[in-house]
RODO-2510 file (C-alpha; in nm, 4 decimals, decimal comma):
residues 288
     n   res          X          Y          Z
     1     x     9,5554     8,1004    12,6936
     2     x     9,3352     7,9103    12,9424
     3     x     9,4364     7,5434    13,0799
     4     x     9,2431     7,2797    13,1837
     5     x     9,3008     7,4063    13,5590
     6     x     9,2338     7,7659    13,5301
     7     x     8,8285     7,5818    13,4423
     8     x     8,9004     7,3394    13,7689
     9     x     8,9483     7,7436    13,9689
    10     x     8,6114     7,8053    13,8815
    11     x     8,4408     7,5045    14,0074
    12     x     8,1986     7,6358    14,3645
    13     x     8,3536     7,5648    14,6748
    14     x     8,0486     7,3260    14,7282
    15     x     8,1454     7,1049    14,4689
    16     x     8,5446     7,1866    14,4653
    17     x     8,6307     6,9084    14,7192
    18     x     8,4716     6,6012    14,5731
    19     x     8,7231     6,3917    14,3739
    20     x     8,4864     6,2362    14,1440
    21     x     8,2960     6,5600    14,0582
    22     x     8,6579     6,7449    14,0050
    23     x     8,8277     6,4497    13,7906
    24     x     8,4934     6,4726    13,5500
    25     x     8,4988     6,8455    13,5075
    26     x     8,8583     6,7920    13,3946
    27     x     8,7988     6,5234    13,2249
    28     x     8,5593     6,7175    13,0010
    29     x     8,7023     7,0563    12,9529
    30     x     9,0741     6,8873    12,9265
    31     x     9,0041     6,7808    12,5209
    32     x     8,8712     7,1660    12,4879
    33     x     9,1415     7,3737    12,6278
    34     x     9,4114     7,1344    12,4386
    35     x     9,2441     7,2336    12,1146
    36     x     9,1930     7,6274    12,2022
    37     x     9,5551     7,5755    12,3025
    38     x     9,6633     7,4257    11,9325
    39     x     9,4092     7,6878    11,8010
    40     x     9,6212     7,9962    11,9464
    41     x     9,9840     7,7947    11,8610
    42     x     9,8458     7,7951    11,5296
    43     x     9,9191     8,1863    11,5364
    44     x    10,2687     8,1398    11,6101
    45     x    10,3496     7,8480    11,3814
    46     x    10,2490     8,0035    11,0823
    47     x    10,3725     8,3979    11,1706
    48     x    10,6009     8,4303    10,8586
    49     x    10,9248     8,5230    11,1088
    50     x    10,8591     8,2057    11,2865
    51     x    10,7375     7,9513    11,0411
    52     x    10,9475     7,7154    10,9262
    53     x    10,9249     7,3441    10,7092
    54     x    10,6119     7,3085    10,5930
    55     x    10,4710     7,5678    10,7883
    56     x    10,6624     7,8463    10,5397
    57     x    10,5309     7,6431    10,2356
    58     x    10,1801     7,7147    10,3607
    59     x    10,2611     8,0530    10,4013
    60     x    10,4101     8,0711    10,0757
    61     x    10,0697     7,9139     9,8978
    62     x     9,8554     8,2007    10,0303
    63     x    10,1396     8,4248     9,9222
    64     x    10,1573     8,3010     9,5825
    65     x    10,5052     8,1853     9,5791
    66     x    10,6857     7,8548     9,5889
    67     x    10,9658     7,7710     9,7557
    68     x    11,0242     7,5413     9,4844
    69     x    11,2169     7,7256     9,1956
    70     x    11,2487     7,5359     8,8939
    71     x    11,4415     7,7683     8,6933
    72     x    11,7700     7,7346     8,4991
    73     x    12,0458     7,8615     8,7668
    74     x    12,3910     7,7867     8,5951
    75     x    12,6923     7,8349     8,7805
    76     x    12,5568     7,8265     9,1460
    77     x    12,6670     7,5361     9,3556
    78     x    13,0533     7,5662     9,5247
    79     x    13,4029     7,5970     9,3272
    80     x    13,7049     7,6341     9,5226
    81     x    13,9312     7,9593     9,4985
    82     x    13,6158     8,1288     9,3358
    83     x    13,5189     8,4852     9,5352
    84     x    13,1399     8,4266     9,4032
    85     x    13,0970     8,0662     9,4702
    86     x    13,3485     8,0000     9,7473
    87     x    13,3003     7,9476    10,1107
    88     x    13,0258     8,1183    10,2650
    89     x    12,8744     8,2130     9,9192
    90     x    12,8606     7,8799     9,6943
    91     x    12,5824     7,6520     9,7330
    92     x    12,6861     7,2766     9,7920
    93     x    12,5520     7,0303     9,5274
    94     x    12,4074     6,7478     9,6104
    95     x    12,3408     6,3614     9,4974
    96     x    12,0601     6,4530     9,2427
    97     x    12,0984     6,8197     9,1981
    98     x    12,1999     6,9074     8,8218
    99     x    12,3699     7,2548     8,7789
   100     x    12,0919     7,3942     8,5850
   101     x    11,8163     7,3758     8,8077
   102     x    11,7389     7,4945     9,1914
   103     x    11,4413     7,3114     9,3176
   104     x    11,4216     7,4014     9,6982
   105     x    11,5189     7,7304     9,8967
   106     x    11,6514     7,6921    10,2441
   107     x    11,4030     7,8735    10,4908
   108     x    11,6057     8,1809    10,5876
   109     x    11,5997     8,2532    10,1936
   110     x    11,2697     8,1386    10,1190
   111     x    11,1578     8,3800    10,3985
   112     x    11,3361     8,6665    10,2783
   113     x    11,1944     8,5917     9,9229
   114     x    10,8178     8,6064    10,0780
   115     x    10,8619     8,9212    10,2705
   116     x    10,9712     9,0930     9,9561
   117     x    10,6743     8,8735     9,7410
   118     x    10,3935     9,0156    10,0022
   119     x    10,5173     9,3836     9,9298
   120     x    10,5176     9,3402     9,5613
   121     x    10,1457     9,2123     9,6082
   122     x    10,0706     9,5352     9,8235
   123     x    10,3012     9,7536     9,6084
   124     x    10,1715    10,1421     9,5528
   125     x    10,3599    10,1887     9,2317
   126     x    10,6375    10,4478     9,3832
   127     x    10,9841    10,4011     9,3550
   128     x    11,0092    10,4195     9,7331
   129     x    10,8088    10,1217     9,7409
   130     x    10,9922     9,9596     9,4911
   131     x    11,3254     9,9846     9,6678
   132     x    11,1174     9,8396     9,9920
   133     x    11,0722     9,5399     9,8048
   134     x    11,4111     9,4897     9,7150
   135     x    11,5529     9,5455    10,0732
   136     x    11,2974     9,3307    10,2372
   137     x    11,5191     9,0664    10,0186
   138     x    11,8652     9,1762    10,0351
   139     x    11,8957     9,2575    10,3685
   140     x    12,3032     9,2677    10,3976
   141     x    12,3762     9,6384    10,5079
   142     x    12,6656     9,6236    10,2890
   143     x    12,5088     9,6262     9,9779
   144     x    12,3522     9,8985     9,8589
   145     x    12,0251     9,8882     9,6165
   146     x    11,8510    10,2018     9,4456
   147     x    11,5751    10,2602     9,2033
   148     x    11,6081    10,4514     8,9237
   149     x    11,3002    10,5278     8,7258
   150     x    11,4361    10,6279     8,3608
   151     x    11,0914    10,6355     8,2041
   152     x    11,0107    10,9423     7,9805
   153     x    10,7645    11,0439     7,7402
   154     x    10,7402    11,2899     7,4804
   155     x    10,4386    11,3649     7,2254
   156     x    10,5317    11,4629     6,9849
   157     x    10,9120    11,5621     6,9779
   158     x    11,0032    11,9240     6,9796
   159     x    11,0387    11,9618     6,6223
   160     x    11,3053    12,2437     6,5452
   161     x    11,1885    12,6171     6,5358
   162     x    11,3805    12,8682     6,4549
   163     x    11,4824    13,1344     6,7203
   164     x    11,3107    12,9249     6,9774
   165     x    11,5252    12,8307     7,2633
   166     x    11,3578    12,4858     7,3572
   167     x    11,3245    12,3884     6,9728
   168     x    11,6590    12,5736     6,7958
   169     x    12,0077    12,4419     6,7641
   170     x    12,1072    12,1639     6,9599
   171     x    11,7509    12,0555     7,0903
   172     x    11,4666    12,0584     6,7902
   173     x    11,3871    11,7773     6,5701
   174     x    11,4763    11,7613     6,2489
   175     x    11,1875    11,6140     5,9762
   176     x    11,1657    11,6184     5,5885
   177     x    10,9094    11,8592     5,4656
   178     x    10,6489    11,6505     5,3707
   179     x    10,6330    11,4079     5,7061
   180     x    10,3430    11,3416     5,8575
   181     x    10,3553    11,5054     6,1975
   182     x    10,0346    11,3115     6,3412
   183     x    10,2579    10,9626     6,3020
   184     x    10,3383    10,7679     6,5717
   185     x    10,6950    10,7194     6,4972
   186     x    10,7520    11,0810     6,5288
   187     x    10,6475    11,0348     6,8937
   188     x    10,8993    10,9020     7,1487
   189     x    10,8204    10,6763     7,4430
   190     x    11,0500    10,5039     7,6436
   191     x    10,9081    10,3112     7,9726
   192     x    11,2228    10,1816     8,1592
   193     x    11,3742    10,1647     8,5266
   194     x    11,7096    10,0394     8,6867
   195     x    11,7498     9,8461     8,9851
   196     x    12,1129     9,8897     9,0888
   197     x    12,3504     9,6607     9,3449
   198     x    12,6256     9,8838     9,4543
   199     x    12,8907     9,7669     9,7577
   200     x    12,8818     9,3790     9,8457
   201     x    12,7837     9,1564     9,5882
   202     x    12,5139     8,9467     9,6712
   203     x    12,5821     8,5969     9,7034
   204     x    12,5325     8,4134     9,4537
   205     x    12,1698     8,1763     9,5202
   206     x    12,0074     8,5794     9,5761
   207     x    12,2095     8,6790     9,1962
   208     x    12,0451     8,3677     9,0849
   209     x    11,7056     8,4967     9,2358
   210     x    11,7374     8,8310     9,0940
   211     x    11,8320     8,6885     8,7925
   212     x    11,4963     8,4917     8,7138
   213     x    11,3260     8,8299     8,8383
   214     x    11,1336     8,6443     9,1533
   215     x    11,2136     8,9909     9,3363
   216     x    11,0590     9,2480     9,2607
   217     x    10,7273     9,4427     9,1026
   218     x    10,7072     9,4998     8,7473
   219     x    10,4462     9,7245     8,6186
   220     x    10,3193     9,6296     8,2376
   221     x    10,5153     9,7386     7,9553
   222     x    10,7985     9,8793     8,1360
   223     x    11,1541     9,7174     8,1088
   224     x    11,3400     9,6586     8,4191
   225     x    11,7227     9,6672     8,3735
   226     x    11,9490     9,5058     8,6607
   227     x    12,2979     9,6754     8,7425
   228     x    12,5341     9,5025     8,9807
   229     x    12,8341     9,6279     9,0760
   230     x    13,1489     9,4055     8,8826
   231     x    13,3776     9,4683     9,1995
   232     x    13,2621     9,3718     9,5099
   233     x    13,2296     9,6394     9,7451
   234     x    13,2673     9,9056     9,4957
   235     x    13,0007    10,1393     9,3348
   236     x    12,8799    10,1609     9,0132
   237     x    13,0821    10,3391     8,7092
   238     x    12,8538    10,6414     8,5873
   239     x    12,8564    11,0253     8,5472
   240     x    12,6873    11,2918     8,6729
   241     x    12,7085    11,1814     9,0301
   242     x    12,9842    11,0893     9,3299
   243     x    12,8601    10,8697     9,5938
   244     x    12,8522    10,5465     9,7791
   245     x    12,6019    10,4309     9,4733
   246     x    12,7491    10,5671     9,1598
   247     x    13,0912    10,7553     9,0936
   248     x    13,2643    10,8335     8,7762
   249     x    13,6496    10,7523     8,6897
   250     x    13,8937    10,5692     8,9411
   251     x    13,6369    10,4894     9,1536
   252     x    13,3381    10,3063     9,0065
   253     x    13,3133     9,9598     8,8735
   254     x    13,1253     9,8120     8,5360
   255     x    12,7918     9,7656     8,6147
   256     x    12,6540     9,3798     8,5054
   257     x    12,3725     9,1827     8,4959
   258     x    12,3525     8,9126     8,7918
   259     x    12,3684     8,6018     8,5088
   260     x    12,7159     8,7512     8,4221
   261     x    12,8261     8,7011     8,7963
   262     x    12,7014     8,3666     8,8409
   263     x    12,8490     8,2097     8,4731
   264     x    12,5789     8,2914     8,2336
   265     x    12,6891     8,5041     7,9136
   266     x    12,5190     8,8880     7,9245
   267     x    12,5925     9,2071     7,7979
   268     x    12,7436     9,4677     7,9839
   269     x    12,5800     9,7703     8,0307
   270     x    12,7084    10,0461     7,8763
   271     x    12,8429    10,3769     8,1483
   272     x    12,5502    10,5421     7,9276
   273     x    12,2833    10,3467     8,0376
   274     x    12,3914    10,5120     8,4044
   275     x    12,3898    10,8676     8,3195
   276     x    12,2127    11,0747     8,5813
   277     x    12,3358    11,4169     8,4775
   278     x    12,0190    11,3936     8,2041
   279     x    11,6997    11,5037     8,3858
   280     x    11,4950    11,2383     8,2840
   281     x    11,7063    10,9846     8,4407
   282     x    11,7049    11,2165     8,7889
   283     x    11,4908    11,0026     8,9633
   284     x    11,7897    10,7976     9,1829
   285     x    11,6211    10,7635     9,5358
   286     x    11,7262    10,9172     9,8185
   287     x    12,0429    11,0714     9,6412
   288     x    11,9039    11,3750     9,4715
***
């Protein structure tokens, strides 16, 4: 960016050695190269791997997402002899923060939280992308996200035939005589996906995050179920696959939802819910 003397290098050698002529051509341009100078800084200052302060919360209002997170977070601040919210993973309470409530992310989180917030707004609907989001977030090598979309849709159901190998034993639908086959609730539609956490754990302020769903994209209507591994560093219990992501007895852990990791009741979900040996819920990335 220009300075006030590259201007002084262009003054004519006629005029270059007065004093007084010099010291008012700098005095004039010096106001306009400080502000060009502030203009290009600008750049810099609010370049979302460099921003910090106030600087990232500006960033964060053309994103579309606060640093502030006023959301119930139970179980998050330090406890000693706890593997979740010990040293190097608890977050240390301070004079007014109550245990319910996280009101400010540090920078290096709140960064992480807008790089994966920008690809959700930019998000083309693929599970690829969707995994992109998540790992713009969770950026620890060690653990080990996937995208599973278990959507599927069938109208109607294959009512049962006889002598017909998609429709016979084992496969039709069974309905009384008299149903109505036009009606809805013969019809099955089920729009789901699962975001699983296999390896490390995350610590717990990014279980909290995932928790209150502030990473990633959610299309309409479809129900997103979380899966984290229960052991850290282990994968997830299911069947129909061996891998660093999901193995079957001896090997794989019970699969939970983040609120059940940092103190919040949930429900466990079920070695079913995993089952990728059914071809609708094939779509594991990168694995098959």
């Amino acid at each position: 960016m220009a300075e006030t003397s590259d201007y002084l290098a262009l003054i004519p050698p006629l005029h270059a050695g007065q004093p007084n002529f010099v010291a008012t051509v700098g005095f004039s341009v010096d106001p306009l190269a400080r502000i060009q100078s502030a203009l290009f800084a600008l750049i810099d200052d609010f370049d979302l791997d460099d921003a910090i302060g106030v600087q990232l919360d500006a960033v964060g209002v053309r994103v579309g997402l606060s640093r502030l997170v006023p959301y119930a977070l139970q179980g998050l601040f330090f406890s000693w002899g706890d593997p979740i919210r010990g040293w190097g993973a608890g977050v240390w309470k301070g004079r007014y923060d109550v245990g319910t409530s996280l009101y400010s992310l540090d920078d290096d989180t709140y960064r992480r939280l807008l790089f994966a917030k920008i690809l959700a707004n930019t998000w083309d609907g693929t599970v690829e992308g969707e995994e992109g989001i998540y790992n713009a977030y969770f950026t620890d090598q060690a653990t080990l996200v996937f995208v599973s979309d278990d959507s599927y849709s069938a109208q109607p159901k294959e009512f049962f035939t006889w002598g017909d190998p998609n429709r016979g034993w084992g496969r039709g639908t069974w309905v009384p005589a008299d149903a109505n086959l036009n009606d809805p609730s013969l019809s099955s539609v089920d729009m789901k996906m699962t975001v699983g956490f296999a390896g490390k754990i995350p610590q717990v302020i990014d279980l909290a995050i995932l928790n209150e769903g502030l990473v990633g994209a959610k299309p309409e209507g479809v129900t997103v179920d979380i899966a984290v591994t229960s052991v850290d560093g282990a994968p997830l219990f299911g069947f129909g696959m061996d891998n660093e992501f999901i193995t079957g007895w001896g090997g794989g852990a019970w699969a939970v939802k983040p609120a059940d990791l940092i103190g919040q009741s949930a429900q466990l979900i079920v070695p079913g819910t995993l089952d990728f040996s059914l071809a609708e819920n094939s779509g594991l990335l990168g694995l098959l």
